[in-house]
C-alpha positions as CSV (number, residue, x, y, z in Angstrom):
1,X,-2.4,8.9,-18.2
2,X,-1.9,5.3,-17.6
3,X,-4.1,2.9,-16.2
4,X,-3.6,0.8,-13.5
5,X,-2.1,-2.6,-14.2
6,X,-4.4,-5.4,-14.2
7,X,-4.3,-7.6,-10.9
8,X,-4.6,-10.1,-13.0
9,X,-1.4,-10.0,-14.8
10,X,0.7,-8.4,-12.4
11,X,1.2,-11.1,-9.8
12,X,3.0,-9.3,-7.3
13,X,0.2,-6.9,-7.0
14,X,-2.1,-9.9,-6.7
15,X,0.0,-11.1,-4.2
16,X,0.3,-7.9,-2.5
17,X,-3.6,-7.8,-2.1
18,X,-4.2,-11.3,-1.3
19,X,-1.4,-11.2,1.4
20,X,-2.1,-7.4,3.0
21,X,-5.7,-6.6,1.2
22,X,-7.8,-6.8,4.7
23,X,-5.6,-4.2,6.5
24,X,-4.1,-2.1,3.0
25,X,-5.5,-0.9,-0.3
26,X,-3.1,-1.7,-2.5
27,X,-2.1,0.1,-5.8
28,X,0.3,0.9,-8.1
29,X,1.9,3.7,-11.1
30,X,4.7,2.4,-13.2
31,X,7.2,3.3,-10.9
32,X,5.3,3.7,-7.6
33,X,3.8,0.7,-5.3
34,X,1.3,2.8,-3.0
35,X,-0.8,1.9,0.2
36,X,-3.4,3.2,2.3
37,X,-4.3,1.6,5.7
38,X,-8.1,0.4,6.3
39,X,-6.8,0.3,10.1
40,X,-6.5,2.9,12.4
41,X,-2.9,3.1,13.9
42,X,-0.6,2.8,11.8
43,X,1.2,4.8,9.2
44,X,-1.8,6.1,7.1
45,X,-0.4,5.7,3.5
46,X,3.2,4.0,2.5
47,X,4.9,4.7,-0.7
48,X,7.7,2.5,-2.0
49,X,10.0,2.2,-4.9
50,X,9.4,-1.8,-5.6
51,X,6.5,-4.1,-4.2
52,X,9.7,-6.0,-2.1
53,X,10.0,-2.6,-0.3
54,X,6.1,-1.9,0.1
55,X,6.0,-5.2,1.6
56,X,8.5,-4.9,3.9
57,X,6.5,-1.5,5.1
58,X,3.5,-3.3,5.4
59,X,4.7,-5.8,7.5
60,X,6.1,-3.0,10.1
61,X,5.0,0.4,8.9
62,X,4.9,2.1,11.6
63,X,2.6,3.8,14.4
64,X,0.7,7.0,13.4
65,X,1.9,10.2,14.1
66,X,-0.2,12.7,15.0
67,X,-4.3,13.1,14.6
68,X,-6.5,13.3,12.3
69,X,-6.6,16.5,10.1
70,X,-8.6,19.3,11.0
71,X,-11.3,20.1,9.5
């Protein structure tokens, strides 16, 4: 399993978080760059193939569909 790249020395992750951290965890896989609202609203988690695409989610990602999951 590979561990999570450093924020540190990824800088569009860092960028990522600083930019869209208060409204979006942030997080990546090698070939995955992943989000997961903090806010109600919106589309609950985002998946995209380069951090230029997850950015341009988070910036309009979309209204939530549906409700909550049963439980």
């Amino acid at each position: 399993m590979a561990l999570a790249p450093d924020p540190h020395l990824d800088p569009d992750l860092a960028y990522l978080r600083r930019t869209y951290g208060h409204h979006w965890c942030i997080w990546r896989t090698p070939n995955w760059w992943m989000a997961t609202a903090r806010i109600n609203g919106v589309t609950p988690t985002l998946m995209e193939r380069t951090p230029d695409d997850l950015e341009r989610r988070l910036r309009n990602p979309g209204r939530q569909i549906g409700g909550p999951i049963a439980t």
